[in-house]
C-alpha positions in Angstrom: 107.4 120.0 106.2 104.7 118.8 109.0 100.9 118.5 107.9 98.7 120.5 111.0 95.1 118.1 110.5 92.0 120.6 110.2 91.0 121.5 114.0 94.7 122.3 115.5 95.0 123.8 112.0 91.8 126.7 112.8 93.5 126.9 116.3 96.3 128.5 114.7 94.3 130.7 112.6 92.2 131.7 115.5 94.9 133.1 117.5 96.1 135.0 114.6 92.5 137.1 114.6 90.7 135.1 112.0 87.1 133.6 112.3 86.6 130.1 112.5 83.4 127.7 113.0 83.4 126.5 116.6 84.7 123.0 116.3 85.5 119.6 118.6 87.4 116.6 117.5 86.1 113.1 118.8 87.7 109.5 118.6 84.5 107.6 119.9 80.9 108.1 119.4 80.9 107.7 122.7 82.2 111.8 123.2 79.2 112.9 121.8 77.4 113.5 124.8 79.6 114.6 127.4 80.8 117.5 124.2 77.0 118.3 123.7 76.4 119.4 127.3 79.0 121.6 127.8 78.8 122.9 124.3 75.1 124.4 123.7 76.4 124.8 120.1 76.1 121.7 119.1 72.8 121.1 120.1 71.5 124.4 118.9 73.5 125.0 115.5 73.2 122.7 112.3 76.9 120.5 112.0 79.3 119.7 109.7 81.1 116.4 110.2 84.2 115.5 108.6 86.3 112.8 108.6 89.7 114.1 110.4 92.6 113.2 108.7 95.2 113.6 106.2 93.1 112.8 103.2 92.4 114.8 100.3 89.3 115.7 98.6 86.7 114.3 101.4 83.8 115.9 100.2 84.1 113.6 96.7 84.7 110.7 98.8 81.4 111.1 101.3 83.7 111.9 104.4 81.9 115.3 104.4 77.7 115.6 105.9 76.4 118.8 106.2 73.7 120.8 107.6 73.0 118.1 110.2 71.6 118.3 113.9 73.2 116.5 116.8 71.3 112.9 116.1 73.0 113.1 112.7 76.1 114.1 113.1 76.1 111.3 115.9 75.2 109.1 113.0 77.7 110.3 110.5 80.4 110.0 113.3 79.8 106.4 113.3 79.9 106.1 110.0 82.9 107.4 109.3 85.0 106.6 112.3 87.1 102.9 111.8 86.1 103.2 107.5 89.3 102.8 105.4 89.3 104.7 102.4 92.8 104.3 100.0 94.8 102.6 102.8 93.7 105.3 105.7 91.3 104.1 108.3 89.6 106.9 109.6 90.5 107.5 113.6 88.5 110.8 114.2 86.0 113.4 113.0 85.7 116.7 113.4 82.2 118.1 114.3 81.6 122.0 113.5 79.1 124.4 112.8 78.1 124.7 109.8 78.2 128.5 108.4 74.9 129.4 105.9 77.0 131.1 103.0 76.4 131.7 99.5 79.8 132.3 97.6 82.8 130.4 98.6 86.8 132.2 98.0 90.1 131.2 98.1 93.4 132.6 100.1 96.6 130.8 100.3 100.5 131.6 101.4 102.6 129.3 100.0 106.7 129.0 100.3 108.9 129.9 97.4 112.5 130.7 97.0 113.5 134.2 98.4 110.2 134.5 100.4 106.8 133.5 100.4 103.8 134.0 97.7 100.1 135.1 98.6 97.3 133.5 96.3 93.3 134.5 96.4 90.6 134.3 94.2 87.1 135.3 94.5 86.0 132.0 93.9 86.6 128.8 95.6 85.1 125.2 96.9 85.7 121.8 95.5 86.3 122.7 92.3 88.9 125.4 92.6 91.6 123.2 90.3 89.4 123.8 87.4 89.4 127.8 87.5 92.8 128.0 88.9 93.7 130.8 86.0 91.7 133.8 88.2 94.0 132.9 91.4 95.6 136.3 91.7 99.6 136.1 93.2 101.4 139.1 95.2 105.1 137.8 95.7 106.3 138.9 99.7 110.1 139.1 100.3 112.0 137.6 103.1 111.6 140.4 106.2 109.3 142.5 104.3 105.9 141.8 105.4 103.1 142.9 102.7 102.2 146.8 102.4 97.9 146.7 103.1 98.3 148.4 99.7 99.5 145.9 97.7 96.8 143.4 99.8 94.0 145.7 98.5 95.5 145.8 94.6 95.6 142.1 95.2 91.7 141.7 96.3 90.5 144.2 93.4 93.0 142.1 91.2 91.4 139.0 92.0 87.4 140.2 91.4 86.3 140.7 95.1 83.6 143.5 95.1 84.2 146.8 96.4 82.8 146.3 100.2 84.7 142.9 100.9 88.3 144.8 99.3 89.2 146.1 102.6 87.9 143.2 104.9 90.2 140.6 102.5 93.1 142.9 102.3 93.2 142.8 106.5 92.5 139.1 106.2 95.3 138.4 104.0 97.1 140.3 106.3 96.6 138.1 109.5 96.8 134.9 107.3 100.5 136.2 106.2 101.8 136.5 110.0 100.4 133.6 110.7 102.1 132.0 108.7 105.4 133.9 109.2 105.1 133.4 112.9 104.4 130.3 112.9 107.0 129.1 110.7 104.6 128.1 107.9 105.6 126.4 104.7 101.9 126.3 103.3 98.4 127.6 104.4 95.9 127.3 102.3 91.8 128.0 102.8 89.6 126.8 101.1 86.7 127.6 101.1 86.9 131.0 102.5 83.3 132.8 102.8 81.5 135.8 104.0 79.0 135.8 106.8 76.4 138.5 105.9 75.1 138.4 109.8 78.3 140.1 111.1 80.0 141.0 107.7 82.7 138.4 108.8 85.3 136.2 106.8 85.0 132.8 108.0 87.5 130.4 107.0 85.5 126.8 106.8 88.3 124.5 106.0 92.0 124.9 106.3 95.3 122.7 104.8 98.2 124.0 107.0 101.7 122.9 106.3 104.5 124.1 108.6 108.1 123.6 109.8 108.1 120.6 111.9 111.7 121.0 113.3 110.4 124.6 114.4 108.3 122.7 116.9 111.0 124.1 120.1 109.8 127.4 118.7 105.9 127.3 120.0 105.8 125.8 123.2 101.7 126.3 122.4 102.1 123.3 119.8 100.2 120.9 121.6 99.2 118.9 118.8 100.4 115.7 117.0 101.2 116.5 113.4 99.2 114.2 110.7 100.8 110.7 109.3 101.5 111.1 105.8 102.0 107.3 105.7 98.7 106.1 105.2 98.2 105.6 108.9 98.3 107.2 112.0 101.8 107.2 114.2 102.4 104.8 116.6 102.7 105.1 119.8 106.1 105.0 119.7 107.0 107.3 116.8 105.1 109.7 118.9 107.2 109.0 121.6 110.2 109.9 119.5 108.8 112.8 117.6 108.3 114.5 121.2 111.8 113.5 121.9 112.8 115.2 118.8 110.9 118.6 119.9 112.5 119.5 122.7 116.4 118.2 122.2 119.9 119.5 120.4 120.5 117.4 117.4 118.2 115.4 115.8 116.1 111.8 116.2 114.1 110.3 113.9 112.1 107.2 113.6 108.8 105.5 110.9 107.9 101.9 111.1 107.9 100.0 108.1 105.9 96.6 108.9 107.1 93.2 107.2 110.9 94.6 107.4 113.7 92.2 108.4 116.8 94.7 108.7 116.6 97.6 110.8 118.4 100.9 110.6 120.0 102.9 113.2 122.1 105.5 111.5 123.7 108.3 111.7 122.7 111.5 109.2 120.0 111.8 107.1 122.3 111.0 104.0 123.4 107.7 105.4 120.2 106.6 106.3 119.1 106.8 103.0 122.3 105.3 101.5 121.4 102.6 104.0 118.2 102.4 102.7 118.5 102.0 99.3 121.7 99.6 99.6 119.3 97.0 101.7 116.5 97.3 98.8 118.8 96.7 96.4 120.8 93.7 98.2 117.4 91.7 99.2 116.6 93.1 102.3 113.4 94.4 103.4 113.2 97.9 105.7 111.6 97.5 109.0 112.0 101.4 109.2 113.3 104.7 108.8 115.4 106.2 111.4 118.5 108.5 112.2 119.9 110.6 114.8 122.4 113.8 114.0 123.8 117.0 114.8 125.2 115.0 118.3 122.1 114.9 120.3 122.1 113.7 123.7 123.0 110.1 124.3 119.8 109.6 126.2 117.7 110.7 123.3 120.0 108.0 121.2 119.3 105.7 124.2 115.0 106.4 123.7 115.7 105.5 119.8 117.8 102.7 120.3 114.9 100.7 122.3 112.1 101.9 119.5 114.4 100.3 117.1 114.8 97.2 118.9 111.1 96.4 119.7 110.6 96.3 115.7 109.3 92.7 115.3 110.5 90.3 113.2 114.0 91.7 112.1 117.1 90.0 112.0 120.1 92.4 112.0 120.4 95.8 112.7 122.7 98.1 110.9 124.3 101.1 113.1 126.5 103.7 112.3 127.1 105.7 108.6 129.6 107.9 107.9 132.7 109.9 108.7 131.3 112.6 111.2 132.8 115.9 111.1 131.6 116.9 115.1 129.3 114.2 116.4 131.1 112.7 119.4 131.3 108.9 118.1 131.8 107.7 121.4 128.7 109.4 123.2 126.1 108.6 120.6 127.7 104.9 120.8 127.1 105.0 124.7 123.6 105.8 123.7 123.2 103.0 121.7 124.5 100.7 123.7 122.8 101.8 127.1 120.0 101.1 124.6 121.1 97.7 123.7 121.4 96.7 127.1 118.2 97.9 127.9 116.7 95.9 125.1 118.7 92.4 126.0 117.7 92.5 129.0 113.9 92.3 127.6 114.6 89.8 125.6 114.2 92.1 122.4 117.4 91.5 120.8 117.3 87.4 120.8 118.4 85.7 117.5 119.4 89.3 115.8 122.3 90.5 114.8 124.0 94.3 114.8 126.4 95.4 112.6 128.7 98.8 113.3 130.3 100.8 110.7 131.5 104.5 111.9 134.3 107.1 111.6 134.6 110.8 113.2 135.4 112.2 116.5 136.8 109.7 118.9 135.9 106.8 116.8 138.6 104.7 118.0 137.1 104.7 122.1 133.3 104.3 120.4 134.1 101.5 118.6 136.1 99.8 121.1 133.2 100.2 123.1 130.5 98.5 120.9 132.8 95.9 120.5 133.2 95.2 124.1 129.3 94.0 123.5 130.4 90.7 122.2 131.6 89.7 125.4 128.7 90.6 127.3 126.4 88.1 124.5 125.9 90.2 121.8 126.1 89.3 118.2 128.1 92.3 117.1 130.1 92.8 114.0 131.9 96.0 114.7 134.2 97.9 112.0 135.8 101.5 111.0 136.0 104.0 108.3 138.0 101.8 106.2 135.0 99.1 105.9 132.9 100.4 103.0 129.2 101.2 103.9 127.8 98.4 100.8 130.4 96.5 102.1 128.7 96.1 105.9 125.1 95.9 104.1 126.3 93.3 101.7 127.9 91.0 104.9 125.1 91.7 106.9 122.6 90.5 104.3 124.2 87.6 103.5 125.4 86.9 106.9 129.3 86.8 106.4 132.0 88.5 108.1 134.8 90.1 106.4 138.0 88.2 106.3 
């Protein structure tokens, strides 16, 4: 599950036929005044500033000014961009404007098993949590899409009066495809309001989970999905994420800073086996990582460097498993185009890699990694019959197996 931050998130909900404020995201003060000349909004309409990213409840912690003119939210943008608040520094802001209402509502689709479940209450705003017992639920099955019936009994349910039934019924109805279409996991807004000037609902702030692996799905996705590690990506688990969108199979790759042992391997299950095996033998994680489902040796080539640039480390752990179709030898020529690569930079001085593997045409694979020794690597190389604490135990205390 991918977090969508607040502006891509109103995208989506635009092009699904629901009203949003007009909205721009800025990095740099500096924005402001190219943005307000080709967008008479801002300097006509009061703002709303808010800090953009993944952090919860920004209205409690002062990353949300309203009713402001351009001057202000100028000023708010500055004051807010580069401030950490519980380990996040803030690295943009979105400016909108700001919608006069007087009640505020809440809609949500949420994931459950066998289908998806559609919330709303006619109330809503910060302090939602503390009337949760008037959210109103209509359960929707897998390929059944809600009857506008049982949207309207779910409005009427939920204490809407009789003029807004109809309007939230259809709005519940656009909020569902969306997220159906757009393989959604979560969407929640909140608040939801009503503009009296147009009889409109307006959503005015929007969480929005969805499938991030459905990302070769919606070639429109041109946005980068929010860190939920307390930071923003780096540039280079960017570069892999966009690998990862557009391949077969599967890479993966988070920076842990401080580590000393990297990991490069194969299957979500071994890299956490991996994981947990260095913790618990001494060694400190430098990152996450994996690739599976035999992607391209190329794409295994892009990881390989990533993992090789980590600074500081002293080994690197490759390999997991037995694999059941992964070609072992064409994801090892992907490592090892990568290890070349990264020796010839200089990356991989003083470190040392250690192989553990078994599947499809292990026997060539291996032979190959091992060949490295010969060219100057420092390579411990080794089959199924190794056990996998056995290479993290040798590799953290630096022995070989007899």
């Amino acid at each position: 599950m991918a977090k969508v931050l607040e502006g891509p998130g109103m995208d989506l909900l635009k092009k699904w036929g629901m009203e949003v404020p007009r909205h721009v995201v800025i990095t740099s003060p500096d924005q402001f005044s190219h943005l307000a000349n080709v967008n008479a909004w801002l300097r006509d309409q009061k703002l709303v500033v808010k800090a953009h990213e993944a952090i919860g409840s920004r209205m409690k912690l002062g990353l949300v000014k309203v009713g402001l003119d351009l001057a202000g939210a100028e000023k708010a943008a500055k004051e807010m961009l580069g401030k950490t608040v519980g380990g996040m520094t803030v690295g943009q802001v979105i400016i909108s404007e700001m919608v006069q209402h007087e009640k505020e509502y809440y809609v949500a689709v949420k994931s459950v098993r066998d289908g998806a479940e559609i919330l709303t209450a006619a109330v809503g705003g910060i302090e939602i949590e503390s009337q949760w017992e008037k959210i109103q639920r209509l359960f929707v099955s897998v390929g059944s899409p809600p009857e506008p019936a049982a949207l309207k009994k779910l409005a009427k349910s939920a204490g809407f009066p009789s003029e807004m039934v109809d309007p939230v019924a259809e709005f519940l109805g656009k909020l569902y495809e969306c997220y159906d279409q757009e393989d959604g996991q979560y969407l929640e807004i909140n608040p939801l309001t009503w503009r009296a000037s147009d009889r409109q609902l307006v959503a005015l702030d929007a969480v929005i989970m969805v499938d991030g692996d459905a990302r070769f799905r919606h070639p429109d996705w041109n946005f980068t999905f929010a860190s939920e590690f307390g930071r923003p990506y780096s540039n280079d688990e960017r570069a892999i994420m966009e690998i990862d969108s557009r391949i077969k199979g599967s890479v993966k790759f988070i920076e842990i800073p401080g580590g000393d042992t990297a990991l490069l391997p194969a299957g979500g299950g071994a890299s956490v086996y991996y994981a947990d095996a260095v913790v618990a033998l001494g060694g400190k994680l430098a990152n996450y990582s994996e690739y599976s489902g035999d992607p391209p040796d190329w794409a295994v080539e892009a990881l390989t460097d990533k993992v090789c640039s980590l600074p500081g480390i002293k080994r690197i752990i490759v390999g997991g498993a037995i694999a059941n179709f992964t070609n072992v030898k064409k994801t090892f020529a992907g490592i090892i185009g990568g290890f070349r690569r990264a020796k010839s930079e200089g990356k991989l001085e003083g470190v040392e890699i250690w192989v553990r593997r078994g599947g499809p045409y292990e026997k060539e694979g291996l032979a190959a990694m091992q060949a490295l020794e010969k060219e100057g690597f420092n390579i411990h190389v080794y089959d199924r019959w190794t056990p996998l604490t056995d290479i993290i135990d040798m590799a953290i205390q630096g022995k070989r197996a007899s």
